[in-house]
PyMOL Python script that loads the backbone (N, CA, C, O; Angstrom):
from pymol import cmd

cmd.read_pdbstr("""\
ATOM      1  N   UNK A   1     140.356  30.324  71.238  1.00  0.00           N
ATOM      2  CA  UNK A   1     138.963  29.971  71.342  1.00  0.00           C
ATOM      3  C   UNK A   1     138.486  29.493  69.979  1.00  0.00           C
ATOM      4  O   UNK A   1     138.534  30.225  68.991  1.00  0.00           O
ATOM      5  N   UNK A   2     137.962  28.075  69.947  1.00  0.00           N
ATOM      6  CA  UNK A   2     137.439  27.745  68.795  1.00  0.00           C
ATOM      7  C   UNK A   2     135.293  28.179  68.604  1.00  0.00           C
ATOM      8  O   UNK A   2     134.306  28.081  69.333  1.00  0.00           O
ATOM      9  N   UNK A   3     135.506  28.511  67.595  1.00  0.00           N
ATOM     10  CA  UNK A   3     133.836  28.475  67.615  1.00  0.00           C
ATOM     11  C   UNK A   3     133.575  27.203  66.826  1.00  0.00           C
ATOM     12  O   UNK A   3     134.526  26.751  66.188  1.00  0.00           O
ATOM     13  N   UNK A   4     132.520  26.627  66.790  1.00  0.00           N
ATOM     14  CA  UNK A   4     131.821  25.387  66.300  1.00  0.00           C
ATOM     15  C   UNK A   4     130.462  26.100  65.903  1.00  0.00           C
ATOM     16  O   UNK A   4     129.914  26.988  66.556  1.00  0.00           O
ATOM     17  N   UNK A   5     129.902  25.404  64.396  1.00  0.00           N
ATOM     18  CA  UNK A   5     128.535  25.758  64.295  1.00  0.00           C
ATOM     19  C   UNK A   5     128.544  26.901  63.054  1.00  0.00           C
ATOM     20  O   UNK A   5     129.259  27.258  62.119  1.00  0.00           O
ATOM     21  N   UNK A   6     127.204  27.242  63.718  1.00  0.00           N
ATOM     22  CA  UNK A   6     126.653  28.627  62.817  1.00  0.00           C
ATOM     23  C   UNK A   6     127.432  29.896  62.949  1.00  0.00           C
ATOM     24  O   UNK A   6     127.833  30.707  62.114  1.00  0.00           O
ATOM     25  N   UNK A   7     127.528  29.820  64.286  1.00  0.00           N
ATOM     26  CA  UNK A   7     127.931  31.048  65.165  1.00  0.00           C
ATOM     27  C   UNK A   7     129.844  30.853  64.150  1.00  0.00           C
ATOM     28  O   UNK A   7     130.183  32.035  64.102  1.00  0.00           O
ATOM     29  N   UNK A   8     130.292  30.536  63.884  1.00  0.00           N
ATOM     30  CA  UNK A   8     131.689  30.444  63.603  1.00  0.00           C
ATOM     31  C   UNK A   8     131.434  31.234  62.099  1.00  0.00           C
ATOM     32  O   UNK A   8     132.362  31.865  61.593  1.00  0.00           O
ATOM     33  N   UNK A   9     130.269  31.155  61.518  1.00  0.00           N
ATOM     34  CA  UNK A   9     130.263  31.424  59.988  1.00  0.00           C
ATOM     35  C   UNK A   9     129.660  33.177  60.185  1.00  0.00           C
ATOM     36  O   UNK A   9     129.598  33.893  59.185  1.00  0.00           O
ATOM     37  N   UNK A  10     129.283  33.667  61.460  1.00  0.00           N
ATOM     38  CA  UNK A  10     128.984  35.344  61.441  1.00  0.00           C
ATOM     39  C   UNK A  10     129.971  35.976  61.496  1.00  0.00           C
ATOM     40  O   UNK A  10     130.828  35.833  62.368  1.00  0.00           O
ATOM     41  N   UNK A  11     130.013  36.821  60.525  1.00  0.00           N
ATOM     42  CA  UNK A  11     131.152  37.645  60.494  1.00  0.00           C
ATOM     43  C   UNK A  11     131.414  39.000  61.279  1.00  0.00           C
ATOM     44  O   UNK A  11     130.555  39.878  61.374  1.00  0.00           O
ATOM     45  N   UNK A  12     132.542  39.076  61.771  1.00  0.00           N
ATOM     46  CA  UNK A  12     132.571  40.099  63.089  1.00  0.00           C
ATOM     47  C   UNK A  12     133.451  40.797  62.753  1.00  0.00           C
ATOM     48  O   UNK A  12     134.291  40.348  61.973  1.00  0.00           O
ATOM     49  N   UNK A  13     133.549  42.267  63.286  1.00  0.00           N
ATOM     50  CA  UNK A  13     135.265  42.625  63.571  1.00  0.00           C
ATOM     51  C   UNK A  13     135.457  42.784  64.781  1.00  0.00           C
ATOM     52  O   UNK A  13     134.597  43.478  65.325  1.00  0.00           O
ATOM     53  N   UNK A  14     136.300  42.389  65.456  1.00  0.00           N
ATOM     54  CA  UNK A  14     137.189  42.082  66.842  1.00  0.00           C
ATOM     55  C   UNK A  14     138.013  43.631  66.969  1.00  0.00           C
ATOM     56  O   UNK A  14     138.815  43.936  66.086  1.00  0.00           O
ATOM     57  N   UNK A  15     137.788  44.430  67.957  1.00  0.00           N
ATOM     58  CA  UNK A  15     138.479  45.400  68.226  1.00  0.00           C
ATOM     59  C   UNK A  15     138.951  45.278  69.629  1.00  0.00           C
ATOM     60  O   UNK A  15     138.192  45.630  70.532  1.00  0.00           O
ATOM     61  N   UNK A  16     140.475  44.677  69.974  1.00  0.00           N
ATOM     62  CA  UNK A  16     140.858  44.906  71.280  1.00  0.00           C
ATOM     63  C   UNK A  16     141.288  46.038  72.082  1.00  0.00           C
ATOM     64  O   UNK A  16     142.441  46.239  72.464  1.00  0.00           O
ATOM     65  N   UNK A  17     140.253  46.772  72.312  1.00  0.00           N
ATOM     66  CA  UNK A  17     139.930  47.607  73.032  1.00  0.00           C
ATOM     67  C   UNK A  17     139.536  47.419  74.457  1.00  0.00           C
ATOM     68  O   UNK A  17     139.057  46.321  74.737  1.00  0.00           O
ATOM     69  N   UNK A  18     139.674  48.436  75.549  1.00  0.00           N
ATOM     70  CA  UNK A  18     139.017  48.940  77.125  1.00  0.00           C
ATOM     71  C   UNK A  18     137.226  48.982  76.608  1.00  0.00           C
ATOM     72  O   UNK A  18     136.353  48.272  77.107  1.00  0.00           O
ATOM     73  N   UNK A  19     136.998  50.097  75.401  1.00  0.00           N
ATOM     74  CA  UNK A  19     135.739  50.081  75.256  1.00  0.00           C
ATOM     75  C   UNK A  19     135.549  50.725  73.925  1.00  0.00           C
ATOM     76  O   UNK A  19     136.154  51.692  73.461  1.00  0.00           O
ATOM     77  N   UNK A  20     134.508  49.942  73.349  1.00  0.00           N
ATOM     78  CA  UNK A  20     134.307  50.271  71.542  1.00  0.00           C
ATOM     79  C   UNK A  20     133.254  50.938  71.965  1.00  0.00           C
ATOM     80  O   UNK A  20     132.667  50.342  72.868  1.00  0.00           O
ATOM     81  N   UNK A  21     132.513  52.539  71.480  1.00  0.00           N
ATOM     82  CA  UNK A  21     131.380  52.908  70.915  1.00  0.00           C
ATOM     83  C   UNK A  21     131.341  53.030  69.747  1.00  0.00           C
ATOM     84  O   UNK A  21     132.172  53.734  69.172  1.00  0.00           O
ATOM     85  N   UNK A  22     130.196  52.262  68.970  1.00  0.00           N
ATOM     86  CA  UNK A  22     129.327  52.254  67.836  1.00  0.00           C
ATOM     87  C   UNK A  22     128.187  52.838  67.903  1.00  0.00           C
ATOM     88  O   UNK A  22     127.225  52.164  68.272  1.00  0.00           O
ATOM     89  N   UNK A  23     128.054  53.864  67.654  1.00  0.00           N
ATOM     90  CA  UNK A  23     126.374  54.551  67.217  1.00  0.00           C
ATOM     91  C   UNK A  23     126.233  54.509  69.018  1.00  0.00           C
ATOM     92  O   UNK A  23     127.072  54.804  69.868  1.00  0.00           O
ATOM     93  N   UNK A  24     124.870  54.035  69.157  1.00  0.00           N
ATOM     94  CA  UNK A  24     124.242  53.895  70.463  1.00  0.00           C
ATOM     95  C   UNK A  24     124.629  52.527  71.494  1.00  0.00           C
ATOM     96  O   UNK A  24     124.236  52.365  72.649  1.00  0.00           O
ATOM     97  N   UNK A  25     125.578  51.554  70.634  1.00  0.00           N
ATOM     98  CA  UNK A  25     126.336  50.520  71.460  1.00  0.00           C
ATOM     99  C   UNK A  25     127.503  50.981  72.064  1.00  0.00           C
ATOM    100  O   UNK A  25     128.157  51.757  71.369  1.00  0.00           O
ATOM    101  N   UNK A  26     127.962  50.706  73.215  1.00  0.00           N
ATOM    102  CA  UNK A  26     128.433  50.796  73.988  1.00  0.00           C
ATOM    103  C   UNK A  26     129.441  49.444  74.086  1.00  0.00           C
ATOM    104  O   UNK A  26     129.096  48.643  73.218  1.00  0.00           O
ATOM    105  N   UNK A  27     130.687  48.902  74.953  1.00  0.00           N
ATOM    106  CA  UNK A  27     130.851  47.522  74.898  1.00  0.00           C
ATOM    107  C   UNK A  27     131.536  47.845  75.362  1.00  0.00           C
ATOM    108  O   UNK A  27     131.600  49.055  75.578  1.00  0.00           O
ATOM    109  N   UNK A  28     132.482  46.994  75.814  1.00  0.00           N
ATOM    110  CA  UNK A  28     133.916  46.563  76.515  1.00  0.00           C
ATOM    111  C   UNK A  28     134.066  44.778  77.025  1.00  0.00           C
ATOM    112  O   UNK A  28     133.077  44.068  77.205  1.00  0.00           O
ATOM    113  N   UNK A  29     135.459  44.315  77.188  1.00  0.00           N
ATOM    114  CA  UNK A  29     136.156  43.453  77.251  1.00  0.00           C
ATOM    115  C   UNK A  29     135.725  42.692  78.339  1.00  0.00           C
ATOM    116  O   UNK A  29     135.337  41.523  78.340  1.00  0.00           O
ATOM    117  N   UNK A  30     135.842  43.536  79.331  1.00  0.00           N
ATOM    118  CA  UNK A  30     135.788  42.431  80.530  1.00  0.00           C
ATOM    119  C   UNK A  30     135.872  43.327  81.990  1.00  0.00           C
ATOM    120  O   UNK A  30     136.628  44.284  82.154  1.00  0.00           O
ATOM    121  N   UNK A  31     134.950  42.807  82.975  1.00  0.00           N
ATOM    122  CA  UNK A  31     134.918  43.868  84.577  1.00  0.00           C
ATOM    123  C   UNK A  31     136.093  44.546  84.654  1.00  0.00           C
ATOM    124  O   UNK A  31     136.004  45.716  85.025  1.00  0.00           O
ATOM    125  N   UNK A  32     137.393  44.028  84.348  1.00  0.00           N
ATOM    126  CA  UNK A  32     138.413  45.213  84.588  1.00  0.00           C
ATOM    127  C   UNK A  32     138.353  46.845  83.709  1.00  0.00           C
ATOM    128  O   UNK A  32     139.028  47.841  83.966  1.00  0.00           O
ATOM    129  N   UNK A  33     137.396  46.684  82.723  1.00  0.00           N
ATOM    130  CA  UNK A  33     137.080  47.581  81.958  1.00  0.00           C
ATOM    131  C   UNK A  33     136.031  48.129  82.226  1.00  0.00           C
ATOM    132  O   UNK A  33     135.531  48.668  81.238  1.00  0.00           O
ATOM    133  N   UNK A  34     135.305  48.261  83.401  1.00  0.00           N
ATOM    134  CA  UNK A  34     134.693  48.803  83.650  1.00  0.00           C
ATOM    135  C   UNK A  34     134.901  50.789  84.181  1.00  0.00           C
ATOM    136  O   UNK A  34     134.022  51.489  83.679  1.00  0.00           O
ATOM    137  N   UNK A  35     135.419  51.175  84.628  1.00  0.00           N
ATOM    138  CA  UNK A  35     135.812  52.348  84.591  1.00  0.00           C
ATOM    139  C   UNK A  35     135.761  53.210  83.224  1.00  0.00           C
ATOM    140  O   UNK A  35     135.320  54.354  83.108  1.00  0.00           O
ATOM    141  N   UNK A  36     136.193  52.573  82.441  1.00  0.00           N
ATOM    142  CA  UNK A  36     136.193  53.088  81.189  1.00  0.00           C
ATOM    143  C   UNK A  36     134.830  53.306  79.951  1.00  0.00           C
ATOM    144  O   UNK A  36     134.414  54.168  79.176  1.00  0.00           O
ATOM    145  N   UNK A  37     134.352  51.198  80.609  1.00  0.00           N
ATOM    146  CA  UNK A  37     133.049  51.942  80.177  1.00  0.00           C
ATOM    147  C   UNK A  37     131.836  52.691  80.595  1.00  0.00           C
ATOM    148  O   UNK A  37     130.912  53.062  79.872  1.00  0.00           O
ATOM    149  N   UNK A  38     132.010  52.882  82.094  1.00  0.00           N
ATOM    150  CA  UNK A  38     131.202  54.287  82.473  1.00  0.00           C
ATOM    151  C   UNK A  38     131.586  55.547  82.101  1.00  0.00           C
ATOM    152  O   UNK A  38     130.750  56.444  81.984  1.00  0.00           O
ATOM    153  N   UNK A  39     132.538  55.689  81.938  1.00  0.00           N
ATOM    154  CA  UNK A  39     133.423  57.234  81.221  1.00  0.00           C
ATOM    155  C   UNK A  39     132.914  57.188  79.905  1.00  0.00           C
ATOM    156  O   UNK A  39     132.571  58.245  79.375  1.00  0.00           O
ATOM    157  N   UNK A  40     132.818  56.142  79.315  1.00  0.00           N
ATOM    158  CA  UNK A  40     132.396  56.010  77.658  1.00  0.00           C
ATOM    159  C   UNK A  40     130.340  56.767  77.799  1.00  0.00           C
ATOM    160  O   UNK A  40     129.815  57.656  77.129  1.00  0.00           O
ATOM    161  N   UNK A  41     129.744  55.905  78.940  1.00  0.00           N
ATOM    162  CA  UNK A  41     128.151  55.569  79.229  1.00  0.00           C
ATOM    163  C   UNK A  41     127.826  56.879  79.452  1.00  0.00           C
ATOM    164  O   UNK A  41     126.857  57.348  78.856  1.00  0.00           O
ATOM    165  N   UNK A  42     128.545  57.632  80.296  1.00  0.00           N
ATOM    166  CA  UNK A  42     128.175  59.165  81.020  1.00  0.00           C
ATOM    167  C   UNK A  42     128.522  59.800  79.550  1.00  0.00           C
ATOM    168  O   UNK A  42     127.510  59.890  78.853  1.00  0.00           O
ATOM    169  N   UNK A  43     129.814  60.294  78.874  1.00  0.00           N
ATOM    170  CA  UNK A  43     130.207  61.023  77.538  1.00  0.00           C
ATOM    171  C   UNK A  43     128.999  60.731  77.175  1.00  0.00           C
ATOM    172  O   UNK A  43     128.238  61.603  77.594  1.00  0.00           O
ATOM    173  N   UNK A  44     128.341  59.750  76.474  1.00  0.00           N
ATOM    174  CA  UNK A  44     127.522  59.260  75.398  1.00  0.00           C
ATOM    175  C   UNK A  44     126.467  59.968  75.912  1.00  0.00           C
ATOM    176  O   UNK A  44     125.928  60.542  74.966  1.00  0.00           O
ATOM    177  N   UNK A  45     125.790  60.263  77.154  1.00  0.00           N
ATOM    178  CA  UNK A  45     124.746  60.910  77.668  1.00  0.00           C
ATOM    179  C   UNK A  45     124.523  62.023  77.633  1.00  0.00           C
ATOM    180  O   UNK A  45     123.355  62.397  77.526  1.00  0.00           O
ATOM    181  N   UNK A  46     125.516  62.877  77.707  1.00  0.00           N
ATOM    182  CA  UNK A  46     125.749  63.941  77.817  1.00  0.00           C
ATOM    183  C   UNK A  46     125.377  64.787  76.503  1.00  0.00           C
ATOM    184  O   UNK A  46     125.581  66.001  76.473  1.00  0.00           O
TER     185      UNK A  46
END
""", "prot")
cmd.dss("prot")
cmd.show_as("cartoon", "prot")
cmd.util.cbc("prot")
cmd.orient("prot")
């Protein structure tokens, strides 16, 4: 995947992960990762 633009110059870190929690973010990859990130959504609630 190429980025073009502005968006190419923000700096990120890429974690290939099922599901990253940061603080109060939550995330994951893609619908097959979904399971995981409700297991992540419910933990975090709790």
């Amino acid at each position: 995947m190429e980025l073009k633009g502005k968006k190419a110059l923000i700096p990120v870190d890429w974690i290939d992960q099922e599901v990253v929690v940061d603080g109060k973010l939550i995330t994951s990859r893609k619908p097959d990762d979904l399971p995981a990130f409700m297991r992540a959504v419910i933990n975090t609630l709790k």
